[in-house]
Backbone as a printed PyTorch tensor [residue, N CA C, xyz], in Angstrom:
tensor([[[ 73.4880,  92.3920, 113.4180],
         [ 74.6930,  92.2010, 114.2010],
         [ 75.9130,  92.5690, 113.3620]],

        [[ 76.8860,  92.9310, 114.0580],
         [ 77.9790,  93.8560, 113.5060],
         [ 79.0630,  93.2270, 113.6810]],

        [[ 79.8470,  92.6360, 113.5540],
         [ 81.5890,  92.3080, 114.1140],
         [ 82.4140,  93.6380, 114.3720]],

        [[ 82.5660,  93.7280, 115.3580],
         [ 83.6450,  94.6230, 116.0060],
         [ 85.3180,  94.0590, 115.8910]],

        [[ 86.2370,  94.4260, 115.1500],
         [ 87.3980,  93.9760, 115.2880],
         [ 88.4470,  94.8740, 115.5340]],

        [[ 88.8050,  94.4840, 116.8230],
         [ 90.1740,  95.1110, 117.4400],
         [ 91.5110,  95.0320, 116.6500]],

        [[ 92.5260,  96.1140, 116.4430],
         [ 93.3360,  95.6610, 116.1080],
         [ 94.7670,  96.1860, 117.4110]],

        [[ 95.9740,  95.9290, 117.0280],
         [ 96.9880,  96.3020, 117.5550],
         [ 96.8740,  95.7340, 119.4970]],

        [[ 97.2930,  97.3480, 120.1400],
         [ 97.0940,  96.9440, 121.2150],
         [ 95.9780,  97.1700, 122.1120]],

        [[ 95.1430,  96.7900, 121.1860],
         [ 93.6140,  97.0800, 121.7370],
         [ 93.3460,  95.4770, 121.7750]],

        [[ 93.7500,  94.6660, 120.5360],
         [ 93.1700,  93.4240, 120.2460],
         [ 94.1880,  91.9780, 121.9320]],

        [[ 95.3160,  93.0890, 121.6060],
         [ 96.0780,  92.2330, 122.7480],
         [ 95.6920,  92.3250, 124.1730]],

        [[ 94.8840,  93.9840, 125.0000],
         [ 94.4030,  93.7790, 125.7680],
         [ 93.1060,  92.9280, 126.2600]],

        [[ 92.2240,  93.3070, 124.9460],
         [ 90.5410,  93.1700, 125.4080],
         [ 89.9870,  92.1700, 124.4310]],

        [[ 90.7790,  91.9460, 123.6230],
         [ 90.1180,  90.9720, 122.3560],
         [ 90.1790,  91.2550, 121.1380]],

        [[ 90.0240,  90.4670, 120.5260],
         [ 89.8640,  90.4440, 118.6460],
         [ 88.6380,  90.8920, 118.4260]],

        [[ 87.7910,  90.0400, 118.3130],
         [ 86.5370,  89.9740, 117.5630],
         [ 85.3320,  90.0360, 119.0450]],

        [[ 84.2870,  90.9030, 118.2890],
         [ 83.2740,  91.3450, 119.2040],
         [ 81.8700,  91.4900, 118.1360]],

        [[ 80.9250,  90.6070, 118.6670],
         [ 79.3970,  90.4200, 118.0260],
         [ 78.5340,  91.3580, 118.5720]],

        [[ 78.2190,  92.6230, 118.0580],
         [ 77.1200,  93.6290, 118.4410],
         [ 76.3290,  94.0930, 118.0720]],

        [[ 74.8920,  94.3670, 118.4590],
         [ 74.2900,  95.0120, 117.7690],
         [ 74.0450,  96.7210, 118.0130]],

        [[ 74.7550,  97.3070, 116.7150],
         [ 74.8560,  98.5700, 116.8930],
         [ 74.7150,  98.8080, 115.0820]],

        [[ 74.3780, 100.6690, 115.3980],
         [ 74.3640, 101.0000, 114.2640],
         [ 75.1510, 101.8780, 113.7340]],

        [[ 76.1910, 102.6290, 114.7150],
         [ 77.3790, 103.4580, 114.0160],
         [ 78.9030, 102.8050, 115.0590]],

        [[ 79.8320, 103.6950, 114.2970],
         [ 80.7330, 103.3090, 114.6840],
         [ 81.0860, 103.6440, 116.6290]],

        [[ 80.2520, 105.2030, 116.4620],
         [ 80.1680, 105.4870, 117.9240],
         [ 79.7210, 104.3890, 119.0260]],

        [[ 78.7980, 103.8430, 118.5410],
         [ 77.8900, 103.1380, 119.3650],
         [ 78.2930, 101.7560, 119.4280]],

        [[ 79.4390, 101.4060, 118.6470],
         [ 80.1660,  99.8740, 118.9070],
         [ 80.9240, 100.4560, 120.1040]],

        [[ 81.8650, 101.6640, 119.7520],
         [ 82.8210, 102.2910, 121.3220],
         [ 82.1240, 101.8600, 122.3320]],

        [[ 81.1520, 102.4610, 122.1510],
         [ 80.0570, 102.5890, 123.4730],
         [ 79.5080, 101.2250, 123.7470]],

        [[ 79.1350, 100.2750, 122.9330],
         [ 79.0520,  98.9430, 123.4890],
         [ 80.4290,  98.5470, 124.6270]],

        [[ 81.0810,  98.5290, 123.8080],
         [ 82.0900,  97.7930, 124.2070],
         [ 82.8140,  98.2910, 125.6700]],

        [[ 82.7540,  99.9640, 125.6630],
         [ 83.4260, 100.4570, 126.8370],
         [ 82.0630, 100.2250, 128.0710]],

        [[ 80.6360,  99.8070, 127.3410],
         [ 79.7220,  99.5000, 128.4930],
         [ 80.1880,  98.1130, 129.0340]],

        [[ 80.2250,  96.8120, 128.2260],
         [ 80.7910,  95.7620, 128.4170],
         [ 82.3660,  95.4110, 128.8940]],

        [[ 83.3230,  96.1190, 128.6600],
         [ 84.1390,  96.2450, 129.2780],
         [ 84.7870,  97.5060, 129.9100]],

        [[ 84.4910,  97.4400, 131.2840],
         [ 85.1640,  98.7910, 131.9100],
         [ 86.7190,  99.3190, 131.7400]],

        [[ 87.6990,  98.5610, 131.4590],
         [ 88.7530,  98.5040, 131.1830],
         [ 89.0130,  99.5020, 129.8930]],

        [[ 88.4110,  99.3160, 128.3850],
         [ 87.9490,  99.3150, 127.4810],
         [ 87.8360, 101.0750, 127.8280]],

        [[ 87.1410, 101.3910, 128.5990],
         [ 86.4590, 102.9020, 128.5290],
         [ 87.8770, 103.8170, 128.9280]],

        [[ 88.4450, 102.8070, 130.2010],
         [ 89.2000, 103.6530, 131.1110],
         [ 90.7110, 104.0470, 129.9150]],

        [[ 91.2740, 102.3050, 129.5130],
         [ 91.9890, 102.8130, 128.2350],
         [ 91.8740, 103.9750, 127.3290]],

        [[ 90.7170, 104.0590, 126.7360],
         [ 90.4170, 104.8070, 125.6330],
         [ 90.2430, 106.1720, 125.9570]],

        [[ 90.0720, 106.9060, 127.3830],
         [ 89.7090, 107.9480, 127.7860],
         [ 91.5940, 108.2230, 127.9240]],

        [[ 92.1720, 107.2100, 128.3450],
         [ 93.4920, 107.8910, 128.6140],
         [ 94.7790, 107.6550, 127.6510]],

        [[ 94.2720, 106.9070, 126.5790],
         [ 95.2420, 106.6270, 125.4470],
         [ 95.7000, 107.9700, 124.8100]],

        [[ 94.9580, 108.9900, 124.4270],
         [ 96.1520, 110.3520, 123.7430],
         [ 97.1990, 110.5590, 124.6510]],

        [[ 96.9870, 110.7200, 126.4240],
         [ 98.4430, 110.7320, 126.7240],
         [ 99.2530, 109.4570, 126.9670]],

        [[ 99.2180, 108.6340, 127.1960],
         [ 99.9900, 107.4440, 126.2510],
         [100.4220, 107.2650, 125.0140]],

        [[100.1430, 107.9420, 124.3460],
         [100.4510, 108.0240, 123.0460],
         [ 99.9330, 107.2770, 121.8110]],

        [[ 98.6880, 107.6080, 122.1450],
         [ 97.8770, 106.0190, 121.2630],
         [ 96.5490, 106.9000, 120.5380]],

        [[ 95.9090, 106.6850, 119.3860],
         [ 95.1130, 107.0050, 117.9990],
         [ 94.9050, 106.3770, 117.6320]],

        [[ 93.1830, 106.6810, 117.4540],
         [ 92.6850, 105.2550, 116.7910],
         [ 92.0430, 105.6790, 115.7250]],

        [[ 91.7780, 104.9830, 114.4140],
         [ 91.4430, 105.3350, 113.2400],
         [ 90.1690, 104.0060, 113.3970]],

        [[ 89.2730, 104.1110, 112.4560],
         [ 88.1430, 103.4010, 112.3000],
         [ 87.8420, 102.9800, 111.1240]],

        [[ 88.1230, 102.2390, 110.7900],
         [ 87.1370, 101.5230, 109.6350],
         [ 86.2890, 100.5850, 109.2220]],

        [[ 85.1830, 101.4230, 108.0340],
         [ 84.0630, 100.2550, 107.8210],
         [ 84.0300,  99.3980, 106.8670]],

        [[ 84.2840,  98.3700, 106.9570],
         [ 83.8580,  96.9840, 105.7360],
         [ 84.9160,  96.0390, 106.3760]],

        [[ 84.6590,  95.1170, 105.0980],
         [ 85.8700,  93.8090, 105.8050],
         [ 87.4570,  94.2610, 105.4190]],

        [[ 87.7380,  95.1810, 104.4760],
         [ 88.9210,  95.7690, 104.2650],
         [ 89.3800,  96.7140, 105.4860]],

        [[ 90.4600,  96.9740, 105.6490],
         [ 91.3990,  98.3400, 106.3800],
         [ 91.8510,  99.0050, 104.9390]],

        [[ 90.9890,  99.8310, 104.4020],
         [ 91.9160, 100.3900, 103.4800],
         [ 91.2580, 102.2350, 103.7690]],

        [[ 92.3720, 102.6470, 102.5280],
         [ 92.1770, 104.1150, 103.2960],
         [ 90.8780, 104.5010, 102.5940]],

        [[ 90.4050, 104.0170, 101.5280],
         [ 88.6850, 104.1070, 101.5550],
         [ 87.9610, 104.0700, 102.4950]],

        [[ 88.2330, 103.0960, 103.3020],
         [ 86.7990, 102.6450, 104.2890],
         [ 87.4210, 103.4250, 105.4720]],

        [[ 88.6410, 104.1210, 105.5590],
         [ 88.7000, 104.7630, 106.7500],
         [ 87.4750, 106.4970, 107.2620]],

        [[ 87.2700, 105.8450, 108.1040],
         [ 86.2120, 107.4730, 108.2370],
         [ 86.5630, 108.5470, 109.1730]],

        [[ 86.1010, 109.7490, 109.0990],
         [ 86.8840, 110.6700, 109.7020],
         [ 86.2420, 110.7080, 111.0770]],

        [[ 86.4910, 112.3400, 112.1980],
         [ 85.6560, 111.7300, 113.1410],
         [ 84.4370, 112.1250, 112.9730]],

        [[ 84.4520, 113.2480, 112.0970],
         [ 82.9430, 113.6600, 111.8480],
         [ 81.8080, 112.4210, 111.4590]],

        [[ 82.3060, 111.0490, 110.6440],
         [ 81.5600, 110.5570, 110.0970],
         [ 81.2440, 109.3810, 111.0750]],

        [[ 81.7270, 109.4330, 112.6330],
         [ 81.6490, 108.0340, 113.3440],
         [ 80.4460, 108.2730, 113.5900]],

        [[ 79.8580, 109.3110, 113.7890],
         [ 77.9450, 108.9920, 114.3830],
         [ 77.2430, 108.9520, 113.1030]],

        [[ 77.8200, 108.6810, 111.5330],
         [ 76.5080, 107.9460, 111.0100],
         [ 76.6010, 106.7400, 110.8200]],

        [[ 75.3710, 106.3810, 110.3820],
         [ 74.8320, 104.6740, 110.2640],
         [ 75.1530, 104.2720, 109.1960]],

        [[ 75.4980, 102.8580, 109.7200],
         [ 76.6230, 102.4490, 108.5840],
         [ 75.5840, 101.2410, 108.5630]],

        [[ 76.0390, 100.4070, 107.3680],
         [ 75.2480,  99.1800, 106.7070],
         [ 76.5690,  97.9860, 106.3940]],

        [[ 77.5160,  98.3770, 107.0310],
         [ 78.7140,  97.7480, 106.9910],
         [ 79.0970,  96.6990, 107.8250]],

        [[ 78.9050,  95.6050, 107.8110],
         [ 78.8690,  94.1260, 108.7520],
         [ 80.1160,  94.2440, 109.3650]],

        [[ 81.1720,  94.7100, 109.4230],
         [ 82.7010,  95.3360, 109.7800],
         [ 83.0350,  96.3930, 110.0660]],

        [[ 83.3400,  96.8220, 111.4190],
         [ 83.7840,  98.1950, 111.9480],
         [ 85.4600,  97.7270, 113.0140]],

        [[ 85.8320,  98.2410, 111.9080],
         [ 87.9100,  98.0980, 112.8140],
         [ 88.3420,  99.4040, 113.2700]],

        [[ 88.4930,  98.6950, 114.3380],
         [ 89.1730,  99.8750, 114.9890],
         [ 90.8290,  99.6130, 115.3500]],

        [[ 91.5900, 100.5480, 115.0420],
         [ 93.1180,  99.9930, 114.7920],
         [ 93.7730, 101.4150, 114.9820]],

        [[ 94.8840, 100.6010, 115.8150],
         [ 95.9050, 101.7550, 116.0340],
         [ 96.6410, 102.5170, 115.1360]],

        [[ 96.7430, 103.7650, 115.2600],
         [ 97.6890, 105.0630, 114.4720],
         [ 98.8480, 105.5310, 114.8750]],

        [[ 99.7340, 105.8290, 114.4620],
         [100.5350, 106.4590, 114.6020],
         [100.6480, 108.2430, 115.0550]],

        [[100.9680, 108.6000, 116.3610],
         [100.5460, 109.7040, 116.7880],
         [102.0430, 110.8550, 117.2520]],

        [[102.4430, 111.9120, 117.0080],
         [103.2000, 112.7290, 117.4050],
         [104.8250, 112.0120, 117.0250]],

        [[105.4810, 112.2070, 118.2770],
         [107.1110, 111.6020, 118.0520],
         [107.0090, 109.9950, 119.1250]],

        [[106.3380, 110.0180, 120.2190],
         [106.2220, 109.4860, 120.9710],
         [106.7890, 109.7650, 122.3800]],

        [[107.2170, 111.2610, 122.3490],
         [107.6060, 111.8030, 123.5920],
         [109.0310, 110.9740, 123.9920]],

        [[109.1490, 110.9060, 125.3750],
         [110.9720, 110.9780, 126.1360],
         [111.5730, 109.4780, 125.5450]],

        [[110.3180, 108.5960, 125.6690],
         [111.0230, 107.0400, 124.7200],
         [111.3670, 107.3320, 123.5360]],

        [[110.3040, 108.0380, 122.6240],
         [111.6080, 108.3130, 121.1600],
         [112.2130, 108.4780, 121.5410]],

        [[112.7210, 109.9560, 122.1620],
         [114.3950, 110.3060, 122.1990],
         [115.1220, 109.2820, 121.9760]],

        [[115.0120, 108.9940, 123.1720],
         [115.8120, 107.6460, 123.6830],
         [116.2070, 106.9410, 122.8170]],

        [[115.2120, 105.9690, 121.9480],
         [115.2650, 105.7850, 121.0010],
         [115.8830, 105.8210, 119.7020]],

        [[115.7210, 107.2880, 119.6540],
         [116.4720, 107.8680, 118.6230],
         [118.1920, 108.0010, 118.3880]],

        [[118.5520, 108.3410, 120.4090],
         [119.7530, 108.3990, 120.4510],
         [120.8140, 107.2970, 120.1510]],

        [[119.8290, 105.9940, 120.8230],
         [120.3020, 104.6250, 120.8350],
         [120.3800, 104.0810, 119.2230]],

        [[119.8100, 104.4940, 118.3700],
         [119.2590, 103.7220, 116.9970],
         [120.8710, 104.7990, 116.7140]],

        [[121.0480, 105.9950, 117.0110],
         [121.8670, 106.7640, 116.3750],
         [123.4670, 106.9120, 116.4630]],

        [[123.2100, 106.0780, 118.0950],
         [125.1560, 105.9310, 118.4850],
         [125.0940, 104.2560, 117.5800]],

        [[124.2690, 103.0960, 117.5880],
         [124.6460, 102.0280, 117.1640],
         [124.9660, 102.0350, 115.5110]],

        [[123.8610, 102.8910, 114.7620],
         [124.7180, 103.5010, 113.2000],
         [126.1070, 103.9380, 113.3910]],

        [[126.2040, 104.6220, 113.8610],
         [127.6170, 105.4310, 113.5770],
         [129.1240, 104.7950, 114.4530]],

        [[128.3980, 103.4370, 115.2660],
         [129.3760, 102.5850, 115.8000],
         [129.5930, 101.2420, 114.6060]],

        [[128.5320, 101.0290, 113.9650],
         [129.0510, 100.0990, 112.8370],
         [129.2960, 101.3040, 111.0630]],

        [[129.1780, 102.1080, 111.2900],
         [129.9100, 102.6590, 110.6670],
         [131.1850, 103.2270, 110.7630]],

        [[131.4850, 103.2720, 111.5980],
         [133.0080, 103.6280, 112.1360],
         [134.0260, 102.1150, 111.8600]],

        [[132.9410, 100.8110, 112.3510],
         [133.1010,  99.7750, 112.1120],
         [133.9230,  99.1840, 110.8330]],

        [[132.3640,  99.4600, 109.4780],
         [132.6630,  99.2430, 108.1450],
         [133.1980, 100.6030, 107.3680]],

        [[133.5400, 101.2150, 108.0470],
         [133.8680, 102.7560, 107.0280],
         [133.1890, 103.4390, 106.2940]],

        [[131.6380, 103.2190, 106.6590],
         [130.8030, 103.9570, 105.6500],
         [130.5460, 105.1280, 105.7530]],

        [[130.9910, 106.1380, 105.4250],
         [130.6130, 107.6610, 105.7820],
         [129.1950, 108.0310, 105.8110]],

        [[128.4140, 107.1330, 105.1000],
         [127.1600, 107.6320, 104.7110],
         [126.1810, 107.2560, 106.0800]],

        [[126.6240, 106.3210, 106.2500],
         [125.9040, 105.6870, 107.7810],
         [126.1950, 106.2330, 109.4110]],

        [[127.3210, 106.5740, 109.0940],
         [128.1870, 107.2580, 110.6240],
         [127.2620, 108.9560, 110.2030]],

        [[127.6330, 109.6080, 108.8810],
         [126.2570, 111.1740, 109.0330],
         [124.9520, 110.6810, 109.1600]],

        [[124.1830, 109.7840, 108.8410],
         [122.9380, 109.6170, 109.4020],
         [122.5710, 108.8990, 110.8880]],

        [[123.7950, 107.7540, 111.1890],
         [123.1590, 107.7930, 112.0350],
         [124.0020, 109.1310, 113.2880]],

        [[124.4030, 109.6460, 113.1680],
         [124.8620, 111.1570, 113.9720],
         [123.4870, 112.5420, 113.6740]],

        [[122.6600, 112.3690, 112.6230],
         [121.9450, 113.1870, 111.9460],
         [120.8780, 112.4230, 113.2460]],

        [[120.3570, 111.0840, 113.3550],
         [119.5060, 110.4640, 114.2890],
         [120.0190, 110.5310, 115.8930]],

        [[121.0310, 110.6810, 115.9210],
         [121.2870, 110.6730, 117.5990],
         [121.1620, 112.4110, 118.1520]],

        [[121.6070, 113.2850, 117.1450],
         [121.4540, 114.8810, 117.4340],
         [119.8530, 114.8840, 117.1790]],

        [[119.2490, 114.3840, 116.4690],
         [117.9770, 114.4460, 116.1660],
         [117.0060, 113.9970, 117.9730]],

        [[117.3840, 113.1690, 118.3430],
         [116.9590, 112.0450, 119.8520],
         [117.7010, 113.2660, 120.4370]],

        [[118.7910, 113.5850, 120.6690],
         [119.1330, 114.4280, 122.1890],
         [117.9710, 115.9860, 122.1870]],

        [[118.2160, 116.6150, 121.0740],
         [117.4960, 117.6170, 120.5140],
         [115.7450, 116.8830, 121.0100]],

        [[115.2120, 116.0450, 120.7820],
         [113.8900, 115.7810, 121.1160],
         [113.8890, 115.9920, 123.1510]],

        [[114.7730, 115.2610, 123.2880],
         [114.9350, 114.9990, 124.6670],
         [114.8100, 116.2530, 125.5590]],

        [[115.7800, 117.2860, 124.7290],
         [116.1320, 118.3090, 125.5630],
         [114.9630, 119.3750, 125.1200]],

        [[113.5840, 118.8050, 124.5770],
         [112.5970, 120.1640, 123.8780],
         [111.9820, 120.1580, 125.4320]],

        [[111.0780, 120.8710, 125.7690],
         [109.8620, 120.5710, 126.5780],
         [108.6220, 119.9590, 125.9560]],

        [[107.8170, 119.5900, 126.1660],
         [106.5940, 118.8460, 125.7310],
         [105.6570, 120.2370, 125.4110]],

        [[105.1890, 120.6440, 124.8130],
         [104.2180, 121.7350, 124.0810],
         [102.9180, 122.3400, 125.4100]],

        [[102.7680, 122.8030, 126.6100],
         [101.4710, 122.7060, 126.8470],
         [100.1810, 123.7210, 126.4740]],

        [[ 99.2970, 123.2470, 126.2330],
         [ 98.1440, 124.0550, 126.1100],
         [ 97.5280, 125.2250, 126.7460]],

        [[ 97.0630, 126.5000, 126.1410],
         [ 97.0670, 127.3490, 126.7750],
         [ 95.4220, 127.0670, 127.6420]],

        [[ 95.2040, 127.8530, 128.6760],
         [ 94.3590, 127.9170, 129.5230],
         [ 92.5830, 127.7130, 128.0590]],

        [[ 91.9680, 126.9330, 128.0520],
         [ 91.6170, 127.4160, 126.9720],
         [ 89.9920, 126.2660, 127.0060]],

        [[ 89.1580, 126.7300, 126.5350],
         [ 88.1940, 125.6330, 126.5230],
         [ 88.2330, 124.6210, 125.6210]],

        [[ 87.4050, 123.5400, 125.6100],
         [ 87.7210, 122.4100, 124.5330],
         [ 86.9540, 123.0970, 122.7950]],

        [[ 86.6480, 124.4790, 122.7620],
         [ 86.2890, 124.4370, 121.3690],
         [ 86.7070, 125.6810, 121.2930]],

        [[ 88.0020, 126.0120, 122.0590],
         [ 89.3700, 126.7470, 121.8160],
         [ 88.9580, 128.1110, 122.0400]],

        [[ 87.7540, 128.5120, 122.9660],
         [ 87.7610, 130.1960, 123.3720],
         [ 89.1460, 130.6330, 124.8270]],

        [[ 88.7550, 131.4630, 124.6650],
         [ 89.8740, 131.6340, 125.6730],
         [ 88.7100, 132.9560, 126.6870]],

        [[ 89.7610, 132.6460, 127.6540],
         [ 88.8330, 133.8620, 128.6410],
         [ 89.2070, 135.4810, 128.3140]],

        [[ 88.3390, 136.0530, 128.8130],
         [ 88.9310, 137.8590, 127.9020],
         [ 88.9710, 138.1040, 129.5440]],

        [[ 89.9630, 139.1920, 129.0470],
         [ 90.3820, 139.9580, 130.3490],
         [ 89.7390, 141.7970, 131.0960]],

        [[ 88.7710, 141.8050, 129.7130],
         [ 88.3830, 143.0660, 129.4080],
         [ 87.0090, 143.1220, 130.6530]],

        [[ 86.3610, 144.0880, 130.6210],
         [ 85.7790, 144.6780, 131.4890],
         [ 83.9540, 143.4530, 131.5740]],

        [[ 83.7570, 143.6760, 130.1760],
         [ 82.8130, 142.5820, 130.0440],
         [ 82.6920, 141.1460, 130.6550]],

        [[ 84.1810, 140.6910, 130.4000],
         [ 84.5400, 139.2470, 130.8030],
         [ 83.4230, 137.9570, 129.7700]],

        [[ 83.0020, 138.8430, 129.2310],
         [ 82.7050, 137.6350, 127.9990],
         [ 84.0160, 136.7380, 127.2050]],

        [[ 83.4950, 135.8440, 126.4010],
         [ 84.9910, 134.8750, 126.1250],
         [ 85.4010, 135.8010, 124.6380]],

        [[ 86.2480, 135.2630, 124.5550],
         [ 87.0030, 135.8740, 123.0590],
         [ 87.4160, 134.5620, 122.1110]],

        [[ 86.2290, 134.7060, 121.3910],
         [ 86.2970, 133.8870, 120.1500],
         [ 87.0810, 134.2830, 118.9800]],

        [[ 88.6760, 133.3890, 118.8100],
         [ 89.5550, 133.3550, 118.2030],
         [ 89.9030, 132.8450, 117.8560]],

        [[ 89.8720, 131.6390, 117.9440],
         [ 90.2910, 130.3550, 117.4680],
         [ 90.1650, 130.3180, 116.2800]],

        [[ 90.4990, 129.5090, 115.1110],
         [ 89.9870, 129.0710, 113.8470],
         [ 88.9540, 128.2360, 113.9940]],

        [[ 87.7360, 128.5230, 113.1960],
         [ 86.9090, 127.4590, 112.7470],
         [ 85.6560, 127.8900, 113.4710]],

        [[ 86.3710, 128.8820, 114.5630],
         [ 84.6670, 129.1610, 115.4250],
         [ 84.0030, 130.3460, 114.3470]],

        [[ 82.5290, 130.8720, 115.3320],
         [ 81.4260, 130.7690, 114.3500],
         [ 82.4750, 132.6350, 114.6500]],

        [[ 81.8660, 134.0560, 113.7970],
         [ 82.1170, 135.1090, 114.0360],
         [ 80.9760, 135.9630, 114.8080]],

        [[ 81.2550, 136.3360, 116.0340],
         [ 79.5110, 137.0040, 116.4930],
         [ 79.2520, 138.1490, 116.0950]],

        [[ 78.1610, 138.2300, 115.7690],
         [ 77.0310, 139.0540, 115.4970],
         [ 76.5200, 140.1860, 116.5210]],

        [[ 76.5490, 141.8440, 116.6640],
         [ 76.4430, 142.1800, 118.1970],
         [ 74.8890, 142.6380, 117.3800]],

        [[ 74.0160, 142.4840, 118.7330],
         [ 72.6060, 142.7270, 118.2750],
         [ 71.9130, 143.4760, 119.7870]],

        [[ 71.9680, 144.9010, 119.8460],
         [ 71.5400, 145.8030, 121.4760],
         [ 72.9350, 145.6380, 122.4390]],

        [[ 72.8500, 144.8460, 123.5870],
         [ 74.1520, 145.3840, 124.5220],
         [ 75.4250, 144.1130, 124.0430]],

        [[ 76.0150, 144.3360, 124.6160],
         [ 77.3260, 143.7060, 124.2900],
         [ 77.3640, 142.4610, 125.0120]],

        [[ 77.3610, 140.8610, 124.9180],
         [ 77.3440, 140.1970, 125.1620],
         [ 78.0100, 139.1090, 124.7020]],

        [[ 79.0770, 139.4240, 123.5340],
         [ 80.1090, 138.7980, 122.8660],
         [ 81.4820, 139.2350, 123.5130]],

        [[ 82.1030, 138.2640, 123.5020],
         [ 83.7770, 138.6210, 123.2720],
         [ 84.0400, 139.1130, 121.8740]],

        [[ 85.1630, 139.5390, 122.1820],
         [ 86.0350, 140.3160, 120.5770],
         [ 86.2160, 139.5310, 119.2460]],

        [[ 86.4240, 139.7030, 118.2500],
         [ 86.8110, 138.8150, 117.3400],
         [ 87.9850, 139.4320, 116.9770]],

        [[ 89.5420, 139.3570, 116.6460],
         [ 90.7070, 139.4580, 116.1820],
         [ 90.3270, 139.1030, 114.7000]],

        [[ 90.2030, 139.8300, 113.0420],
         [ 89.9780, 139.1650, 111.9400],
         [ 91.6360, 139.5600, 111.3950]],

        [[ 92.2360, 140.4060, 111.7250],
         [ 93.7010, 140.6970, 111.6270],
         [ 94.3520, 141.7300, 112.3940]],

        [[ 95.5430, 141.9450, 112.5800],
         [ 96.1610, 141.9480, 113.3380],
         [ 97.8600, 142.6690, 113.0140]],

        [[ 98.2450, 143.5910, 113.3720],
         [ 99.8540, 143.3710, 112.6700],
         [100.4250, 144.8520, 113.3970]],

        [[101.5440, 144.8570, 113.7060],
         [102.4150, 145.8010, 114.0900],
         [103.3670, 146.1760, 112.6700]],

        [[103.4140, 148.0750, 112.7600],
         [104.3330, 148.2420, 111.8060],
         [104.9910, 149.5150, 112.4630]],

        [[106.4100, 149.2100, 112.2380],
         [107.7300, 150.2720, 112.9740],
         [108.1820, 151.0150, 111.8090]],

        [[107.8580, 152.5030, 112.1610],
         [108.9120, 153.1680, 111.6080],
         [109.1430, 154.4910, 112.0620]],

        [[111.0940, 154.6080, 111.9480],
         [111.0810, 156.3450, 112.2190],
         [110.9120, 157.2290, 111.8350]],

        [[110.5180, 158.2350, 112.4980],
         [110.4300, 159.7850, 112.8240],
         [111.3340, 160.3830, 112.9930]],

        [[111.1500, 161.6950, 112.0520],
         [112.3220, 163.1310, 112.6860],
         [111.1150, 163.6860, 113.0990]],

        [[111.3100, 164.3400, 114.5600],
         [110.8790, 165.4030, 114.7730],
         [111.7270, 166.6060, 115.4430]],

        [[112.0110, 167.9190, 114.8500],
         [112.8620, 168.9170, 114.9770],
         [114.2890, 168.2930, 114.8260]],

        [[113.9820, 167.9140, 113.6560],
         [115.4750, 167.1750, 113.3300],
         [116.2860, 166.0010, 114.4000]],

        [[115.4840, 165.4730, 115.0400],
         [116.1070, 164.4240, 115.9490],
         [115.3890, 162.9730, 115.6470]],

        [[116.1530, 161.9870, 115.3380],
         [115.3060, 160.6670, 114.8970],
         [114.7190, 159.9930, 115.9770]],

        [[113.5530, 159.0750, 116.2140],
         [112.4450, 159.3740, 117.0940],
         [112.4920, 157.4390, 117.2120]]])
């Protein structure tokens, strides 16, 4: 049996402490989102909420025992698996906000006490919040989850480009997308019959 311990706002929805028998860190998730449905539905929709969870094994939270995600499906011998909230991106349109508000109240008690140093930072934090406000949010291109993209070419095979994917191999007819290994445009002019081109 394992202790499962919640932290942040995981521990405030669903609980602290959880008795399971499991053998990786995956498979406590998976307890728990079997035992509580709530639990699954959270966790499937926490990146757009703005929420990251880091994992660690033993009775410490330290950045030793933190594991990556590659390492959540092995078996651990660790009587303690925490799972605890991270810190993720800016936090989208509430930073701003945030930012602007944290940035007019500096530079209103600095105007206050006369501190120059406090009225440029917090003005450095409120241009910082409007500037967030006024970005668009980043979206993703049309793209699969292990980042091929669709080719437009006659084949219609995918085009493996991404970083990290494998490079294909062509072996008889063509059944790969393209690989891009580099890439680059270079400009320059021409005379031809004495006229620059």
């Amino acid at each position: 049996m394992k202790t499962i311990q919640l932290h942040g706002i995981l521990a405030k929805k669903f609980g602290r402490y959880f008795k399971l028998d499991v053998k990786t860190a995956k498979e406590a998730c998976h307890a728990l989102a079997c035992q509580i449905p709530a639990f699954k539905a959270f966790m499937l929709d926490s990146e757009r909420l703005g929420y990251r969870f880091a994992v660690f094994l033993g009775k410490k939270r330290t950045q030793k025992n933190n594991i990556s995600e590659d390492e959540i499906d092995n078996i651990t011998t660790a009587e303690h698996i925490h799972i605890a909230p991270k810190v993720m991106g800016s936090g989208g349109k509430a930073m701003g906000w945030l930012q602007v508000i944290a940035g007019a109240v500096m530079v209103g008690v600095g105007i206050f006490t006369g501190n120059v140093g406090l009225i440029g930072a917090g003005a450095g934090l409120l241009l910082g919040g409007v500037a967030s406000l006024m970005m668009p949010t980043p979206q993703m291109d049309s793209q699969d989850e292990d980042g091929n993209r669709a080719n437009n070419g006659f084949g219609g095979a995918v085009t493996t480009v991404a970083q990290g994917n494998p490079v294909p191999i062509l072996y008889g007819e063509r059944e790969v997308g393209g690989f891009i290994a580099s890439a680059a445009i270079y400009a320059e002019d021409k005379m031809i019959a004495g006229v620059r081109v």
